[in-house]
ZADRENVEX-7328 format. One record per residue (C-alpha): residue number from 1; x, y, z. Coordinates in Angstrom, 3 decimals. Layout:
R     n         px         py         pz
R   NUM          X          Y          Z
...
***
This chain:
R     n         px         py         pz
R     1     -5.335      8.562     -0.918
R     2     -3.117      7.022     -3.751
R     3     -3.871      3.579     -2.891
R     4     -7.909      4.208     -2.631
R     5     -8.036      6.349     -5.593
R     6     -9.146      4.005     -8.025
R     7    -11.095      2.308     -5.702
R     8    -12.737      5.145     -5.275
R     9    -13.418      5.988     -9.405
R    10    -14.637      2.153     -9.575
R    11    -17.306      2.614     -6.721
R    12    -18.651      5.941     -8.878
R    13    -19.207      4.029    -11.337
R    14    -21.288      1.454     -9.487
R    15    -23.356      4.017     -7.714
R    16    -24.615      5.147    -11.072
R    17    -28.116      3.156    -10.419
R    18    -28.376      4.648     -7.021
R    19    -28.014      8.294     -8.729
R    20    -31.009      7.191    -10.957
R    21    -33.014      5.818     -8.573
R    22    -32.903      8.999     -6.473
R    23    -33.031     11.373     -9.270
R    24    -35.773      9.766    -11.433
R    25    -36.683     11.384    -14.524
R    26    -33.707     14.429    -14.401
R    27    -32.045     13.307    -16.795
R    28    -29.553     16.279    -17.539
R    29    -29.422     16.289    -13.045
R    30    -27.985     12.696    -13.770
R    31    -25.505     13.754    -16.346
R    32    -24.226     16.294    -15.024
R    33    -23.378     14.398    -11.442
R    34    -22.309     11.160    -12.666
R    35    -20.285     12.688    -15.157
R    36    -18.411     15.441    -12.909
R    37    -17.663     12.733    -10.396
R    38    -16.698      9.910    -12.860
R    39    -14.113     12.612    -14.677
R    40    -13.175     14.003    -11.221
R    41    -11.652     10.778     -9.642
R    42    -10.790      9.004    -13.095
R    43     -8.296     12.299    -13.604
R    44     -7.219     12.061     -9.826
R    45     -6.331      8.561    -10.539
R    46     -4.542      8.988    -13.816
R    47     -2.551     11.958    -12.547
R    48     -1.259     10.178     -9.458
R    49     -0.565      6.694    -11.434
R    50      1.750      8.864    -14.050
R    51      3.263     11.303    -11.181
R    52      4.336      8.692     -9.272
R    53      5.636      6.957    -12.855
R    54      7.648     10.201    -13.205
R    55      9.072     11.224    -10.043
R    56      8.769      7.901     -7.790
R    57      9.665      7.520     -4.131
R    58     11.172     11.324     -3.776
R    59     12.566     10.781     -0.206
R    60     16.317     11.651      0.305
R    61     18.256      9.256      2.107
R    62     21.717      8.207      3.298
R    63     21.845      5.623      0.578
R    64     20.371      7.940     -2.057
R    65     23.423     10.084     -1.457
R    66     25.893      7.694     -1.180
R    67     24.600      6.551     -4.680
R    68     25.175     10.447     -5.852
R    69     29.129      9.875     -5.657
R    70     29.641     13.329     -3.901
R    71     32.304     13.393     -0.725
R    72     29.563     14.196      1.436
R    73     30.770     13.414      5.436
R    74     27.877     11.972      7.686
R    75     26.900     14.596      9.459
R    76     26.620     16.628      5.877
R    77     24.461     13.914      4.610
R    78     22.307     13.639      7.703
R    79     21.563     17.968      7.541
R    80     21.187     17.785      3.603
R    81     17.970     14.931      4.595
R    82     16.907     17.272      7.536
R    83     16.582     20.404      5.074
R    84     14.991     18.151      2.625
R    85     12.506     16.800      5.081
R    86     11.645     20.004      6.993
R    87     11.936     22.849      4.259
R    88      9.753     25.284      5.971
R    89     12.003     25.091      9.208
R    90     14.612     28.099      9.849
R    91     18.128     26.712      9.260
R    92     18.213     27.695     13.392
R    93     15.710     25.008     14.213
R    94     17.494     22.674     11.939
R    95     20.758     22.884     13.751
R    96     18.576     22.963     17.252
R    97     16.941     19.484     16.170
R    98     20.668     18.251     14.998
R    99     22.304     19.341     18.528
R   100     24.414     22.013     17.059
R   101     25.245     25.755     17.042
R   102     24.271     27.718     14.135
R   103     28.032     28.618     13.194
R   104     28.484     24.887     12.551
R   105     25.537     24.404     10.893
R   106     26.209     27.331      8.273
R   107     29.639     26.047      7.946
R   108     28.594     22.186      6.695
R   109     25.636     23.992      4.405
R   110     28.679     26.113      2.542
R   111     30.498     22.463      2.362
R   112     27.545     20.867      1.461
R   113     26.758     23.684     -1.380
R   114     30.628     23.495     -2.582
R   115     30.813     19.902     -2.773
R   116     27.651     19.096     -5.035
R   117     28.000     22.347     -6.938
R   118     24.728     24.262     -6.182
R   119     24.643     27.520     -7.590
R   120     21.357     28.393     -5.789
R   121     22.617     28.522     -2.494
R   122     19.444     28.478     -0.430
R   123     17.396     25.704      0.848
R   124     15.150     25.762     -1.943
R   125     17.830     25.457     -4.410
R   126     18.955     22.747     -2.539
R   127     16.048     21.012     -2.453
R   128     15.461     21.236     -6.517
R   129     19.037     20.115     -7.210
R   130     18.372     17.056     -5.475
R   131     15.219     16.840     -7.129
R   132     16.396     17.033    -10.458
R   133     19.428     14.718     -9.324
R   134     16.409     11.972     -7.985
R   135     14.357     12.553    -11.560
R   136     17.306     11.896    -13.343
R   137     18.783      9.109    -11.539
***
């Protein structure tokens, strides 16, 4: 929707004539449409264009983490982008998707949380630490 978005706010405003046509004489009718949209999709636009100012491409990726400077081994890197992509998913079906046991997959997490210094250790804490590490970058 990000790329149509103003596309979309532009083609509100050229409907305008169409809204009179079909509304006639209801002047307040008019108004009230024309303005709700026009305000609607102009703020949808605005808000995207400056959120993706601020935050940018957020994806998480081997060279993102190489550029971090942490002593992160491969396989720690590729579980840190798996809980980053799939935060809803039980750290079980991460280490199911990755091919390994859950032992293994709670020891590289308490590596991974060591290494970059997360005090929150939990996925979500995780996932705003590297958040705050991509805003900041």
């Amino acid at each position: 929707m990000k790329s149509y978005s103003g596309l979309i706010a532009i083609i509100s405003l050229f409907t305008f004539p169409i809204v009179l046509i079909v509304f006639e004489n209801n002047q307040p009718l008019e108004r009230g449409i024309y303005n709700i949209g026009y305000i609607s999709l102009s703020s949808f636009f605005f808000y995207q264009t400056l959120w993706i100012k601020r935050y940018g491409n957020r994806k998480v990726d081997f060279k993102f983490l190489d550029e971090l400077n942490f002593n992160l081994t491969k396989r720690q890197k590729e579980i840190i982008i798996e809980i980053y992509k799939n935060p809803e998913k039980s750290y079980t079906d991460l280490s199911e998707k990755l091919n390994i046991s859950r032992s293994t997959f709670t020891t590289h997490t308490t590596a991974i949380y060591k290494s970059l210094g997360v005090s929150n250790k939990s996925k979500k804490g995780l996932i705003t630490f590297l958040d705050l590490k991509r805003a900041n970058f």
